[in-house]
LUMTORLO-280257 format. One line per field, with one value per residue (C-alpha): residue number from 1; residue in three letters; x, y, z. Coordinates in pm, 1 decimal, padded with zeros to 6 digits. Example, Ala and Ser with C-alpha at 12.3 -4.5 7.8 and 13.67 -1.06 7.14 Angstrom:
# residues 2
kolvo: (1 2) $
vovex: (ALA SER) $
x: (01230.0 01367.0) $
y: (-00450.0 -00106.0) $
z: (00780.0 00714.0) $
***
This chain:
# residues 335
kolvo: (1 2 3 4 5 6 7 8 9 10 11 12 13 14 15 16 17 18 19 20 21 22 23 24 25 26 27 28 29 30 31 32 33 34 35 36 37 38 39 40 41 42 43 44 45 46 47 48 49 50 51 52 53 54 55 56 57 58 59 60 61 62 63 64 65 66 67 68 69 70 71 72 73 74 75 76 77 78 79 80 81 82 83 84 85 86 87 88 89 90 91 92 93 94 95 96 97 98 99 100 101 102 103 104 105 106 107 108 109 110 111 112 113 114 115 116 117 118 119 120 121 122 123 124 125 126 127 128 129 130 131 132 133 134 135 136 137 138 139 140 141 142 143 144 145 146 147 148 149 150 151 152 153 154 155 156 157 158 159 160 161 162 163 164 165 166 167 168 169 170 171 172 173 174 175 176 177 178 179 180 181 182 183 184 185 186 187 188 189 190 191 192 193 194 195 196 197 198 199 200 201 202 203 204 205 206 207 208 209 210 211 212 213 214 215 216 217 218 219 220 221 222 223 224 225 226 227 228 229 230 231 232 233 234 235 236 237 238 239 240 241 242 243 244 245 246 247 248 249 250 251 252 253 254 255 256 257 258 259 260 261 262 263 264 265 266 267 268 269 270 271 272 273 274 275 276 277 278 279 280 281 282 283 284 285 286 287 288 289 290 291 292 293 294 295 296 297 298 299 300 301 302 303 304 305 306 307 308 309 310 311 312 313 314 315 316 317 318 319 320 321 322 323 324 325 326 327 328 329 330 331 332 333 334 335) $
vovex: (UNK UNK UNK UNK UNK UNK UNK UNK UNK UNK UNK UNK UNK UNK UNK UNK UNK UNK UNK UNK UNK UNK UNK UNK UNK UNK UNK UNK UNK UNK UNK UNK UNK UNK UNK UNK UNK UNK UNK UNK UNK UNK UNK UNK UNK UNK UNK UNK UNK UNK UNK UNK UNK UNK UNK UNK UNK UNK UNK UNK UNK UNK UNK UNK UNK UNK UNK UNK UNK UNK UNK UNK UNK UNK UNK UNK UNK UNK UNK UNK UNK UNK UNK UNK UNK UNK UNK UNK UNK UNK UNK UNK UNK UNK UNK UNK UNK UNK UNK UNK UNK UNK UNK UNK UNK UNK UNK UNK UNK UNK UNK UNK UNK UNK UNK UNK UNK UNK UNK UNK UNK UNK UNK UNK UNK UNK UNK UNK UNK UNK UNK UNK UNK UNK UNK UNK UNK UNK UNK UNK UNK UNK UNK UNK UNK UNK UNK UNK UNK UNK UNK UNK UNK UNK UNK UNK UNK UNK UNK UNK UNK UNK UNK UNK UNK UNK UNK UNK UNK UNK UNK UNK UNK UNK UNK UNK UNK UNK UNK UNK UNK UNK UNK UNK UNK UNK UNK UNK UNK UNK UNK UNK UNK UNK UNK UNK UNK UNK UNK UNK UNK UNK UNK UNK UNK UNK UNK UNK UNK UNK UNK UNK UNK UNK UNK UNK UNK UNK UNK UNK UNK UNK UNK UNK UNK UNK UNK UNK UNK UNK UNK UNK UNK UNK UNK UNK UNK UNK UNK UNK UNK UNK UNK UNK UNK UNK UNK UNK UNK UNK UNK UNK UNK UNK UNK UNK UNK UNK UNK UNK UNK UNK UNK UNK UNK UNK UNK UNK UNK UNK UNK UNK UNK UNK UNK UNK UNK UNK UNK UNK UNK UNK UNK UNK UNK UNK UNK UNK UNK UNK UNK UNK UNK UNK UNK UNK UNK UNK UNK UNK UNK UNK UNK UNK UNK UNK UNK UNK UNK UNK UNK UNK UNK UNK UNK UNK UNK UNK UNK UNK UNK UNK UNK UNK UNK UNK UNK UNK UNK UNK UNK UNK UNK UNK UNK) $
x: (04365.2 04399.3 04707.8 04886.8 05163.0 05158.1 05429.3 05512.3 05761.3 05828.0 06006.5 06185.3 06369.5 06488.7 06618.6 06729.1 06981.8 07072.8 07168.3 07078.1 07353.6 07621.0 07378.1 07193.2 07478.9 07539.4 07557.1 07951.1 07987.1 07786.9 07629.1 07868.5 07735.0 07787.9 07598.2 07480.8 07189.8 07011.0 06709.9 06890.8 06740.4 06824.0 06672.1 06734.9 06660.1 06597.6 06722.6 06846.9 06698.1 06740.9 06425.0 06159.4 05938.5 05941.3 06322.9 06326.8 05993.4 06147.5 06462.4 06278.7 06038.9 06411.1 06510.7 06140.5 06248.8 06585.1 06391.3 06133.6 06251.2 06602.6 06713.8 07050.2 06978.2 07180.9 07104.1 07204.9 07114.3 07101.3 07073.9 07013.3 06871.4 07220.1 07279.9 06906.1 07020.6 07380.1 07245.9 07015.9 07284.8 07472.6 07268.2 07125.5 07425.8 07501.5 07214.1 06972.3 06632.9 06452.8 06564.9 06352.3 06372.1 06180.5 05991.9 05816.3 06156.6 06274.4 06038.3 06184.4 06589.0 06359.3 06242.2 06570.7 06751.9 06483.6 06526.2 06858.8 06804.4 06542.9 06629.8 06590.7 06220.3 06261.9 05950.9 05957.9 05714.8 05439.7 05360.7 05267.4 05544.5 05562.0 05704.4 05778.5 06028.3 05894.7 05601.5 05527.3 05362.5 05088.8 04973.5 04614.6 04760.8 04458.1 04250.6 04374.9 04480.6 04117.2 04038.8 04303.2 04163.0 03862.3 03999.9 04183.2 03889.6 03703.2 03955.1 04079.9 04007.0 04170.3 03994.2 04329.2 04519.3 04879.4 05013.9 05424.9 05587.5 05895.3 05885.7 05601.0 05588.1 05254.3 05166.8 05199.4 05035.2 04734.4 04709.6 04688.7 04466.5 04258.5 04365.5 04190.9 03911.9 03868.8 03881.8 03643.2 03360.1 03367.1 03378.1 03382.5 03504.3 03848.4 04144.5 04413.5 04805.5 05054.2 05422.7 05710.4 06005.5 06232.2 06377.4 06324.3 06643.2 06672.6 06515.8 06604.1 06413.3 06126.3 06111.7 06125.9 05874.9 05645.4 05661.9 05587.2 05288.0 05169.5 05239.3 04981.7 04707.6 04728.1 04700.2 04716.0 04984.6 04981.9 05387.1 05516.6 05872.3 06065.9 06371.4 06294.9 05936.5 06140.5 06172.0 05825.1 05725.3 06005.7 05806.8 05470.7 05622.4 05732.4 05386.6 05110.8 04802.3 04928.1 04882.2 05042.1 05038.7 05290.3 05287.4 05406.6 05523.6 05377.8 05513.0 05295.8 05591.6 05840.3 05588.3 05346.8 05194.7 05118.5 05027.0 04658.4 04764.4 04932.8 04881.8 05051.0 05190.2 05279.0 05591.9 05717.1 05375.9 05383.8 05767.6 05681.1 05401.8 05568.5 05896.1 05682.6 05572.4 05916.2 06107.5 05792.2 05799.1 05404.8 05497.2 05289.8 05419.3 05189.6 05091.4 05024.8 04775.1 04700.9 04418.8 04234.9 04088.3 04448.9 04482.8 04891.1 04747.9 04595.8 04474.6 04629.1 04528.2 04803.4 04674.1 04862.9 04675.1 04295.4 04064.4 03854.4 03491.1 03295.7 03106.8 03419.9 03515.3 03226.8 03273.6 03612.6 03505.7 03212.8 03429.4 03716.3 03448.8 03362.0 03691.0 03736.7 03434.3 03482.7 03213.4 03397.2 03428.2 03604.7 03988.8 04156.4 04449.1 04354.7 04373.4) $
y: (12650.0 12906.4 12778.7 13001.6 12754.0 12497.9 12288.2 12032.4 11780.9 11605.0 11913.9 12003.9 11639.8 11768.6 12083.9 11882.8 11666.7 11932.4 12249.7 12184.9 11954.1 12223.5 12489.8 12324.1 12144.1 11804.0 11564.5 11592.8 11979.3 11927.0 12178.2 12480.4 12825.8 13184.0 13400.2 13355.6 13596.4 13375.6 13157.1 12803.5 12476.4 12137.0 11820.2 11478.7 11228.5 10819.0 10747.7 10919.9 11226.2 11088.2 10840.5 11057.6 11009.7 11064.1 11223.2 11381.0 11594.2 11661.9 11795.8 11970.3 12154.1 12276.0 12439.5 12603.8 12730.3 12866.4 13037.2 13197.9 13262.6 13335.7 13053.5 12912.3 12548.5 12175.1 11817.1 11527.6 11156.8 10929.1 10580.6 10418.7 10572.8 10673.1 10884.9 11002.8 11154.8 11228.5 11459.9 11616.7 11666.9 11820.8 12083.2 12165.4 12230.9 12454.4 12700.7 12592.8 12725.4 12477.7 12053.0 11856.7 11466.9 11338.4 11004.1 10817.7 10650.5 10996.6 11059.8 10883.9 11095.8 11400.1 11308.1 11227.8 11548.1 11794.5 11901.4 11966.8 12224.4 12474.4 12742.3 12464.2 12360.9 11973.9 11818.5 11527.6 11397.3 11104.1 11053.4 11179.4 11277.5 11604.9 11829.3 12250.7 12258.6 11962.7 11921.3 11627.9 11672.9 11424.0 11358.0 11185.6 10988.1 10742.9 10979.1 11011.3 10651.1 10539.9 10711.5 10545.6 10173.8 10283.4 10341.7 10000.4 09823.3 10010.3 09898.0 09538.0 09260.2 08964.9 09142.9 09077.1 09414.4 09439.3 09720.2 09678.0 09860.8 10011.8 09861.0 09796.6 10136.1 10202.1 10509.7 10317.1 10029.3 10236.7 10400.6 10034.9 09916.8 10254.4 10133.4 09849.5 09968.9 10197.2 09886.0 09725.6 09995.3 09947.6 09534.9 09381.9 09024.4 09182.3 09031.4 09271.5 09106.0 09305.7 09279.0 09435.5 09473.3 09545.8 09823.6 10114.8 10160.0 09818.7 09866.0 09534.0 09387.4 09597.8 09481.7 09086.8 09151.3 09289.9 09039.5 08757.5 08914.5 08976.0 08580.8 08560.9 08750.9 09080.0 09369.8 09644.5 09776.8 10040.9 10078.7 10284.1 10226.5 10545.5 10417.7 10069.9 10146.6 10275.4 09881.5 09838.3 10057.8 09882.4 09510.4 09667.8 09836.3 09491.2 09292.9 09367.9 09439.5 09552.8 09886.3 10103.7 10384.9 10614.9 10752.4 11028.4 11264.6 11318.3 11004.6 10977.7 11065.6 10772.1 10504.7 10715.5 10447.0 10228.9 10472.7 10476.9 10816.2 10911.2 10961.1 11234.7 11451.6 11836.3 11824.8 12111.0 12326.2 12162.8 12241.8 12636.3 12682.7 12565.1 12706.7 13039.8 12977.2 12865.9 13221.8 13423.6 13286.2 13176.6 12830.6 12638.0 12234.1 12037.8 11766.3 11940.1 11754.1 11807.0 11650.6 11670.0 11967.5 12163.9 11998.1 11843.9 11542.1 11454.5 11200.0 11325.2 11134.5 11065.7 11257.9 11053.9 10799.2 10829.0 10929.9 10698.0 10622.7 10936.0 10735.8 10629.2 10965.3 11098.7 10854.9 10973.5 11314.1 11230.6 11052.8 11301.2 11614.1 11438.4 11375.1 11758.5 11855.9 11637.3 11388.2 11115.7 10700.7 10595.3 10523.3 10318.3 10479.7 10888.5 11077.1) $
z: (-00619.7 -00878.7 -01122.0 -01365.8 -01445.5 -01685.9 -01791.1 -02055.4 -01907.2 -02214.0 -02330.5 -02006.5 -02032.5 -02349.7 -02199.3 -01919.3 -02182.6 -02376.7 -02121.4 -01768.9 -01624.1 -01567.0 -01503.1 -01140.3 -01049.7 -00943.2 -00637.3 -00665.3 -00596.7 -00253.4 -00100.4 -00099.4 -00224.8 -00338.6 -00203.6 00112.8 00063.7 -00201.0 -00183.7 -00135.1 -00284.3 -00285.1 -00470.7 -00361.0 -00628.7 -00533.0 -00895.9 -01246.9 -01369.5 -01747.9 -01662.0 -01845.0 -01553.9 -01112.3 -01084.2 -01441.8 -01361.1 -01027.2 -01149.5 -01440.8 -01104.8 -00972.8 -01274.5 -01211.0 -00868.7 -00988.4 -01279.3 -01135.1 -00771.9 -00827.9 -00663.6 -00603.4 -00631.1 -00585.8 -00694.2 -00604.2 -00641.8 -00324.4 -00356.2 00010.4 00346.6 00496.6 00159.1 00205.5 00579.4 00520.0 00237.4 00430.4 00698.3 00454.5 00305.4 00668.5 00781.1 00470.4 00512.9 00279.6 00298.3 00148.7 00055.1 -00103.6 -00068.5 -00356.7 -00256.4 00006.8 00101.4 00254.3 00534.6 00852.7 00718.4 00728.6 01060.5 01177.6 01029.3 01045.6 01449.7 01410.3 01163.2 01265.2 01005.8 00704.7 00575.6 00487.2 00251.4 00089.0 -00182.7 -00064.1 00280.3 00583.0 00817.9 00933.9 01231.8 01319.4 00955.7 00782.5 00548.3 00313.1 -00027.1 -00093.6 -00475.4 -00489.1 -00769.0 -00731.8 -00891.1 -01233.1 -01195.5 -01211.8 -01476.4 -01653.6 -01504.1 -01742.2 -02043.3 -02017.4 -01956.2 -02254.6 -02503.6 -02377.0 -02576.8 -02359.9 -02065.4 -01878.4 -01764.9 -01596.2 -01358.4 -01322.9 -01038.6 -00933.9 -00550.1 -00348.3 -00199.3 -00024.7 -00301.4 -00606.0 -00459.6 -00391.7 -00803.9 -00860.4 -00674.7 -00852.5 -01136.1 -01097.5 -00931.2 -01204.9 -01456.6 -01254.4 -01261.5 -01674.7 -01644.7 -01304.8 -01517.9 -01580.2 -01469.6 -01308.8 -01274.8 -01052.4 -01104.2 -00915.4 -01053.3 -00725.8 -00859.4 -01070.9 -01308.7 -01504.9 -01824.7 -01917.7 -01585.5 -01659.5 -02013.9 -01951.3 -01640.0 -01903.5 -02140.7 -01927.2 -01863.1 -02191.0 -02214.8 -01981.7 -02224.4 -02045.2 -02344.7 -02169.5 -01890.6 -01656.7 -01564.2 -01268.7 -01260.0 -01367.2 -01603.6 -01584.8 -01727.6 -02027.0 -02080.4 -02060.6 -02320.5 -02523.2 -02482.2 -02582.4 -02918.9 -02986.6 -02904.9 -03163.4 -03016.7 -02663.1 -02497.5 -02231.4 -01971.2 -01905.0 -01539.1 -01344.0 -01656.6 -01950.0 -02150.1 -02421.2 -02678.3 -02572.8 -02757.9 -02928.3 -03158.7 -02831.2 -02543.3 -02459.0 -02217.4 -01932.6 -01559.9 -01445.3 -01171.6 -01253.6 -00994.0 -01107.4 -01045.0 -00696.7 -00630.8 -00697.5 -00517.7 -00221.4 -00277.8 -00266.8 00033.0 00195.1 -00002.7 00138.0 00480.3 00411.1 00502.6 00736.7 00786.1 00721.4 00499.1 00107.0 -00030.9 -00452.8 -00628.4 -00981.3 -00815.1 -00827.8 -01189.1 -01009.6 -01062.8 -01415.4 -01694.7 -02044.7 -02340.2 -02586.1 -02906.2 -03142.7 -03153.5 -03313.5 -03015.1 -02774.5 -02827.5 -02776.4 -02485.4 -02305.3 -02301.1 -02170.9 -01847.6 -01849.1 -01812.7 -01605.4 -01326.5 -01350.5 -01349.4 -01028.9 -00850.9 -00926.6 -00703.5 -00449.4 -00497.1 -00696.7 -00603.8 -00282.5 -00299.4 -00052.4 -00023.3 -00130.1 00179.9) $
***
């Protein structure tokens, strides 16, 4: 997939604080309109757009869409799966051209909502459900997720890791488990611990969850919990000697001194391309997969910190070189 876009999250989140609240619009002006003529867009978020992470790149990718399509575009945050449909209802009913649900929580509303609104292309982000107006968008997250399983393994010294989740959903159980697959192809005596927190906007949760595991020797942490990973980063600046991921946007800034790198997913790449489809009437439904290949889905090293051994990054760049060709390990889970 030839890619001309590039974008740095970390700096859209600060755009996003600073200027973009009364620009897009919010959850409480609903999904009324101008101009009828415009490309329409709408952006369901699962949790806050201040999280640094899965709704801030997503809400950073519609400011892309209004930008560079023209687009008239909505936000809102849902919290539970009657918001998720009543939402979609809404903006359906409103014309939209295009609403987004962002997570793997949204599929069966889009299944639900989708028939009754033939003119209105429905996606949601992670899974697999589709139909004649719905398309899902599937990030092969496992990918850059091994590669970040062997740079923790490379640099433990307890040769205990620890991944900390949101919820169990069935995508970030499967980076995980490449996580630790990835781990395992370094040193096959590591130890991986899995935590969940059962939610993803308690920092405070996210922060005790990660200490108790560091009680239990683990000195390196892979998080995937949106705002409650912000906690997470806040237990390993405190514990000498501990290291951690950031996921899903480019985090490597929030704990700079203490971030080994960064798995991440360009949403906002993936947002325009299919917007473009959608405005251009290009759009086939389907399920939109995006790999190392499409460079979506990434490892980013955090370059403040002094730079791996030169032969853990060539494995790094071995495996990833791999992936991007088609001819890297097996993932349970990648489809």
């Amino acid at each position: 997939m030839h890619v001309n876009l590039r974008l740095n999250i970390s700096k859209a989140v600060i755009f996003i604080h600073t200027t973009i609240f009364g620009i897009l619009g919010c959850g409480a002006e609903g999904p009324k309109v101008q101009d009828s003529q415009r490309f329409r867009v709408a952006l369901l978020t699962p949790g806050p757009i201040s999280d640094q992470s899965w709704n801030a790149s997503a809400y950073a990718g519609l400011g892309i869409i209004r930008d560079s399509l023209g687009a008239d575009v909505r936000h809102v945050q849902t919290r539970t799966p009657a918001e998720f449909e009543e939402n979609f209802r809404q903006y359906g009913a409103a014309g939209f051209d295009l609403v987004i649900g962002h997570g793997f929580e949204f599929q069966e509303a889009a299944q639900r909502v989708g028939p009754e609104f033939p003119r209105t292309t429905f996606v949601t982000t992670g899974g697999t459900g589709t139909g004649p107006n719905i398309a899902a968008l599937s990030f092969v997250f496992e990918e850059p997720s091994y590669l970040a399983g062997i740079v923790a393994a490379s640099v433990t010294r307890s040769k205990v890791l620890a991944v900390i989740g949101g919820t169990e959903l069935p995508p970030v159980r499967a980076s995980f488990d490449a996580f630790a697959a990835g781990a395992k192809s370094v040193n096959p005596q590591v130890t991986v611990l899995t935590a969940f927190i059962g939610n993803w906007e308690d920092a405070g949760a996210g922060k005790e969850q990660a200490l108790a595991l560091i009680a239990r020797r683990a000195d390196v942490i892979y998080q995937n919990a949106d705002a409650a990973g912000l906690g997470v980063f806040q237990a390993v600046r405190e514990s000498p000697g501990v290291w951690v991921f950031g996921s899903n946007a480019d985090q490597n800034h929030i704990a700079p001194a203490v971030t080994l790198g960064s798995v991440v997913i360009d949403v906002p790449l993936a947002f325009r391309l299919l917007a473009e489809e959608v405005k251009t009437g290009r759009f086939v439904p389907r399920v939109v997969h995006f790999d190392t290949k499409s460079n979506v889905v990434r490892w980013v090293p955090n370059p403040a910190i002094p730079p791996l051994p030169p032969a853990v990054r060539a494995r790094v760049d071995s495996v990833r070189l791999a992936f991007a060709e088609g001819r890297g390990p097996e993932l349970a889970g990648r489809q």
